[in-house]
C-alpha positions as CSV (number, residue, x, y, z in Angstrom):
1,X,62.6,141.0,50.6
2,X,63.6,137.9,52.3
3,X,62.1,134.9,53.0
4,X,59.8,133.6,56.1
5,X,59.1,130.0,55.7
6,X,61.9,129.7,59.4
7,X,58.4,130.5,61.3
8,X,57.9,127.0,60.7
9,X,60.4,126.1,62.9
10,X,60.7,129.4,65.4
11,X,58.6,132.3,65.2
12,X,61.0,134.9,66.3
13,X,61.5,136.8,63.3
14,X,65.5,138.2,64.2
15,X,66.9,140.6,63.0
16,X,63.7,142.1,63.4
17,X,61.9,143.8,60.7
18,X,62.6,146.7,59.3
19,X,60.2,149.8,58.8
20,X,60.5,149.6,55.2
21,X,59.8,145.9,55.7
22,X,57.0,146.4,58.4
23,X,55.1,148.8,55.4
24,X,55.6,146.1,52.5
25,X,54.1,143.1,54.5
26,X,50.8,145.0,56.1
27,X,49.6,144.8,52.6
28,X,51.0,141.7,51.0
29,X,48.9,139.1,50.1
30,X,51.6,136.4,50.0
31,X,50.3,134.1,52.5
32,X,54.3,134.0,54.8
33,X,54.5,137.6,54.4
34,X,51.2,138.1,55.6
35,X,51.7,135.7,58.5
36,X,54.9,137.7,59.2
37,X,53.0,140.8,59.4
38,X,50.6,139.1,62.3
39,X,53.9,137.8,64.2
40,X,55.3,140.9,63.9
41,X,52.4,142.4,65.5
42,X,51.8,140.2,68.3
43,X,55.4,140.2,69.2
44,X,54.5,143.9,70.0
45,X,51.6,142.8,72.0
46,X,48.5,143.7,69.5
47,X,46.5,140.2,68.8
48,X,43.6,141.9,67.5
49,X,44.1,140.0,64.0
50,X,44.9,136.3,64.9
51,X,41.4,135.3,63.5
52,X,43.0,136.1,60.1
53,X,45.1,132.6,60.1
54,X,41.6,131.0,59.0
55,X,41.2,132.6,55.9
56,X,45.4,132.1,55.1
57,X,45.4,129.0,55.8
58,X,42.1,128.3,53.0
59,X,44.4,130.2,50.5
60,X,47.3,128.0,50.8
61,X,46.8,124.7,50.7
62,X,50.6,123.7,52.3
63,X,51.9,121.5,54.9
64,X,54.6,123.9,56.1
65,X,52.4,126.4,56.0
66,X,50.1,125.1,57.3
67,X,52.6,124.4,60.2
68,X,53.7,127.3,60.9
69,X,50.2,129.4,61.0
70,X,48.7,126.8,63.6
71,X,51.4,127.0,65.7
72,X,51.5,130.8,66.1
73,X,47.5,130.6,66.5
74,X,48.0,127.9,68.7
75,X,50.7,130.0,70.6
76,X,49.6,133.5,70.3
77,X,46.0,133.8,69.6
78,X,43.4,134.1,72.6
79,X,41.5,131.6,73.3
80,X,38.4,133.1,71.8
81,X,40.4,133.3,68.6
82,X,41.7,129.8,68.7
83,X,38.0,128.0,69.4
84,X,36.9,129.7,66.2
85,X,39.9,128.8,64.2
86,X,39.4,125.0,65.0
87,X,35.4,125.2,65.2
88,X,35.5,126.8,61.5
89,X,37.4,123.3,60.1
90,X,34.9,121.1,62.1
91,X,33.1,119.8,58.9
92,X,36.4,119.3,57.6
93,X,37.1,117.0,61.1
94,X,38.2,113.5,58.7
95,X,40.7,115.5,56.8
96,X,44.2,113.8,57.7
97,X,45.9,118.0,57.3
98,X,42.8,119.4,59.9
99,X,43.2,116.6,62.6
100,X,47.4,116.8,62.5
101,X,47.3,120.8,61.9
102,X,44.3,121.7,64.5
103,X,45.2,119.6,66.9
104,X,48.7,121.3,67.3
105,X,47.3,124.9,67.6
106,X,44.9,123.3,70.5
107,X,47.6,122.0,72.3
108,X,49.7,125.1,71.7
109,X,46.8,126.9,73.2
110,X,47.3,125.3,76.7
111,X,43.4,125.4,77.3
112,X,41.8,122.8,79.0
113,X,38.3,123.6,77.5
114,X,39.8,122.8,74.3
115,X,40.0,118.6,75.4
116,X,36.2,118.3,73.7
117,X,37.6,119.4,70.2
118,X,40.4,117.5,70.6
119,X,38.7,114.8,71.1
120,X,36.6,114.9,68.3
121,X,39.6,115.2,65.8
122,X,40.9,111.7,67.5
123,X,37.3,110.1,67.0
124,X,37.4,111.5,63.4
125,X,41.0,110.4,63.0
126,X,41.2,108.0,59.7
127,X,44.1,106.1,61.1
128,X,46.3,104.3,63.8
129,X,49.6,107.6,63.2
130,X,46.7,110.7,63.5
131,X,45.1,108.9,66.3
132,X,48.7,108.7,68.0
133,X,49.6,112.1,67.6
134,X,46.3,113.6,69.1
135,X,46.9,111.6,71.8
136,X,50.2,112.9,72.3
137,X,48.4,116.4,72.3
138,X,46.3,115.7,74.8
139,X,48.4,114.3,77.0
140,X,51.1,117.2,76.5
141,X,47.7,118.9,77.7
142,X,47.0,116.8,80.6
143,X,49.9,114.8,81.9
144,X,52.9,115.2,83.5
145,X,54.4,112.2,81.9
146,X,53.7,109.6,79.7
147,X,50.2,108.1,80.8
148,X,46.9,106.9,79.7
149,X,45.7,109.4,77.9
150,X,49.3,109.3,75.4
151,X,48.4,105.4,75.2
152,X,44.9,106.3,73.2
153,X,42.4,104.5,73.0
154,X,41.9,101.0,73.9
155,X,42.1,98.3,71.3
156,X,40.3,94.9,70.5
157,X,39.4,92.7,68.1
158,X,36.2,93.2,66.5
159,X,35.1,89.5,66.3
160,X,37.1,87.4,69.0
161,X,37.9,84.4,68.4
162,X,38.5,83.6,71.9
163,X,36.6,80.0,72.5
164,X,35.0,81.4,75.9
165,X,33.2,84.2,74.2
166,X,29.8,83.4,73.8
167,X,28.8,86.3,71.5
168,X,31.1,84.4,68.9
169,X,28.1,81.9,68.3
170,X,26.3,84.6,66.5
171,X,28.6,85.8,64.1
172,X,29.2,83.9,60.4
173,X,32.6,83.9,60.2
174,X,32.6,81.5,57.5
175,X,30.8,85.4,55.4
176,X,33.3,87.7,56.1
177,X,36.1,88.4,54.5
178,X,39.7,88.7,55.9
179,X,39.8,92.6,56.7
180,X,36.6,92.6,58.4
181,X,37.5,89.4,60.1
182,X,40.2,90.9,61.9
183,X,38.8,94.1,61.9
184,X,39.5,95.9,65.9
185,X,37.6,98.4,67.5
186,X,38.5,101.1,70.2
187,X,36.8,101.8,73.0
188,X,36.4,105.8,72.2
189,X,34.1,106.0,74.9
190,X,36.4,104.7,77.3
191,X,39.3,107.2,76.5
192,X,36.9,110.1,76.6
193,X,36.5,109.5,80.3
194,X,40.1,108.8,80.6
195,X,40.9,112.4,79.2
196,X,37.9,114.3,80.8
197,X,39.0,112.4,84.3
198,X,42.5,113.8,83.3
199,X,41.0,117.3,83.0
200,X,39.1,117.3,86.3
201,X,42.1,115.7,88.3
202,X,44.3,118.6,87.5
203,X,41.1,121.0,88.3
204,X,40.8,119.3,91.8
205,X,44.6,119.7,92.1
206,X,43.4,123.5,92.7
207,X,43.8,125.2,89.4
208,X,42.2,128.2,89.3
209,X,39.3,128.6,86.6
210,X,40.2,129.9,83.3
211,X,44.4,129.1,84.2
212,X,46.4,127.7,81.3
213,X,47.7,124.4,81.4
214,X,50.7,122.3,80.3
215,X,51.8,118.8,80.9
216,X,49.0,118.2,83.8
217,X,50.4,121.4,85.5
218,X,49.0,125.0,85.5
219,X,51.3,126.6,83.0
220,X,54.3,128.2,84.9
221,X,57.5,129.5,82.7
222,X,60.0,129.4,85.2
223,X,58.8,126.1,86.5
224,X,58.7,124.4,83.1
225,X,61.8,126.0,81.8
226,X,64.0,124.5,85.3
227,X,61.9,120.9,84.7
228,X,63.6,120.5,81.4
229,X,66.7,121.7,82.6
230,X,67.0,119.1,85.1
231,X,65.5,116.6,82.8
232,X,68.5,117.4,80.1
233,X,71.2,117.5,83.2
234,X,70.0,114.1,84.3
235,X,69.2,112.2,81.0
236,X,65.8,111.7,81.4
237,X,64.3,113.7,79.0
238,X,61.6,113.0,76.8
239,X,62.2,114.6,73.6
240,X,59.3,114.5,72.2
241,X,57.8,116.3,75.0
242,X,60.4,118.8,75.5
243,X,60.5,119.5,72.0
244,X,56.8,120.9,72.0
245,X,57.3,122.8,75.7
246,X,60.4,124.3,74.6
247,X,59.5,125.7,72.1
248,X,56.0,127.3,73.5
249,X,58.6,128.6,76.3
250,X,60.6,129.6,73.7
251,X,57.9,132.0,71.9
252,X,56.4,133.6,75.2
253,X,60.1,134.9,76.2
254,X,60.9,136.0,72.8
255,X,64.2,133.6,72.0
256,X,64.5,131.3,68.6
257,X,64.6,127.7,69.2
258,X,65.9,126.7,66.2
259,X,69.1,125.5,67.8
260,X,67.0,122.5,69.8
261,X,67.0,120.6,66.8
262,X,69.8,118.9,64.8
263,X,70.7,118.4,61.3
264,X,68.3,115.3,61.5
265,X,65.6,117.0,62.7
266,X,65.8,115.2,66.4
267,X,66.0,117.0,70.0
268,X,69.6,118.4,70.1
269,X,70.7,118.0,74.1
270,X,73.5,120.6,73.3
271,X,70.9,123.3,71.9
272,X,68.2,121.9,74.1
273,X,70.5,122.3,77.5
274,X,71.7,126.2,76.1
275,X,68.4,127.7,75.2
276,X,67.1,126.5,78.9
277,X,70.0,128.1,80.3
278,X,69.3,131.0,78.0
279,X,65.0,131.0,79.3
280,X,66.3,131.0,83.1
281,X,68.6,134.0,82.6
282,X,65.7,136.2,80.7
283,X,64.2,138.6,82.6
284,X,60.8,138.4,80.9
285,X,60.3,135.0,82.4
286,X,60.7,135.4,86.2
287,X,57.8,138.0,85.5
288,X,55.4,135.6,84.3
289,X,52.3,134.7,86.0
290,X,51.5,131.3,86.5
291,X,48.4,130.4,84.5
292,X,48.8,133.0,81.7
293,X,49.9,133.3,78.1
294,X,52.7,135.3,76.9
295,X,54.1,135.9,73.5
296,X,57.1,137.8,73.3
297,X,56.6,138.4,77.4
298,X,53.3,140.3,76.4
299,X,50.3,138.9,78.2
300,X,48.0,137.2,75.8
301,X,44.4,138.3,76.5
302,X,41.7,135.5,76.5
């Protein structure tokens, strides 16, 4: 029986599986067999069972894993689904695993809604790397480009020292100690309304309620997939950000994407440049609404 730890990295499963395959992993307990199984069956359009990445993920306590199941809930799973993944790890919000892993399948989900959740996970976030790589989730959420809401929140010190500051007279500096000295705080409040003014400009742009959303944009295939395209014919790509969008474009036409990435794990231009080509020529993707999911060019109910 072979192996599926490559969802981590693409979740086409090619060749495809087998029947004798398709038998073995509707009743395996192994948690990447299992996972295969619900792949396999949202590739043919049933995403009745998406809830089930919950419980996996509690029985296997791994980082690739872990990966790959949040992703594909993130990707495939309707939104209903997806809320009650992440709302079932919010006790479990300060864990560094929930904030990095959830955050990704709230992203993935391209639902605007989802900005409240994702902003608890940055509030929660236990340091300056998580924090950073929420942000980036929101903004691939909200912004077109690189913007306020990737920047995070505000920074300051704690305790300025600044001689014009008159609330320095109160504090003893002389009693604290050198971390809380130069201790900083973030204005948190501040980039809540930064993200949630995000959300509602792209709402006033016309959006129609209940349309999915990627990079500040209502989320359109064709559109996306000919953005990168000129982006990698001109240079100016962001690979971070094409990265992520590639491969959600990637898993709603039904082509692997593990060619965008080189033997150092960064954005490959070559293999980005071919498997935008490759989206463009598909004829699932000139089909697709703008505003809806698709895995595997079957609509993904909400």
């Amino acid at each position: 029986m072979r192996r599926f730890e490559a969802l981590a990295h693409s979740l086409i499963i090619d060749p495809p599986l087998s029947e004798a395959e398709i038998a073995e992993l509707r009743v395996a307990t192994d948690p990447w067999k299992a996972l295969a199984y619900l792949v396999h069956r949202a590739a043919n359009g049933d995403f009745a069972e998406i809830g089930r990445i919950e419980a996996l993920m509690r029985s296997y306590d791994s980082a690739l894993f872990w990966s790959a199941a949040t992703t594909f809930a993130g990707i495939a799973g309707p939104w209903r689904s997806v809320r009650a993944i992440a709302e079932s790890f919010r006790a479990e919000r300060h864990r560094y695993g929930v904030q990095y892993y959830i955050s990704n399948m709230l992203m993935y989900s391209c639902n605007p809604a989802h900005a409240e959740l994702l902003l608890e996970l940055y509030e929660a976030g236990e340091d300056d790397e998580i924090r950073d790589h929420i942000a980036r989730n929101l903004s691939l959420l909200f912004e077109r480009d690189i913007g306020p809401v990737f920047f995070g929140a505000v920074e300051s010190d704690k305790y300025p020292l600044d001689d014009d500051d008159d609330s320095s007279e109160a504090v003893d500096y002389a009693g604290l100690g050198y971390v809380e000295l130069f201790a900083k705080v973030r204005d948190f409040e501040g980039y809540r309304r930064t993200v949630l003014d995000a959300r509602e400009a792209i709402q006033a742009a016309g959006i129609r309620p209940g349309s999915a959303v990627f990079e500040g944009e209502e989320l359109d295939a064709l559109r996306l997939t000919k953005t990168y395209a000129q982006q990698m014919a001109t240079d100016s790509v962001t690979a971070n950000r094409a990265f992520e969008g590639l491969r959600l474009l990637s898993a709603m036409v039904g082509l692997s994407c593990l060619g965008i990435v080189n033997d150092s794990g960064n954005l490959s231009p070559l293999g980005a440049s071919a498997l935008t080509e490759d989206l463009i020529d598909s004829p699932l993707i000139s089909g697709m609404a703008p505003g809806h999911r698709y895995f595997v060019g079957h609509p993904i109910p909400s």
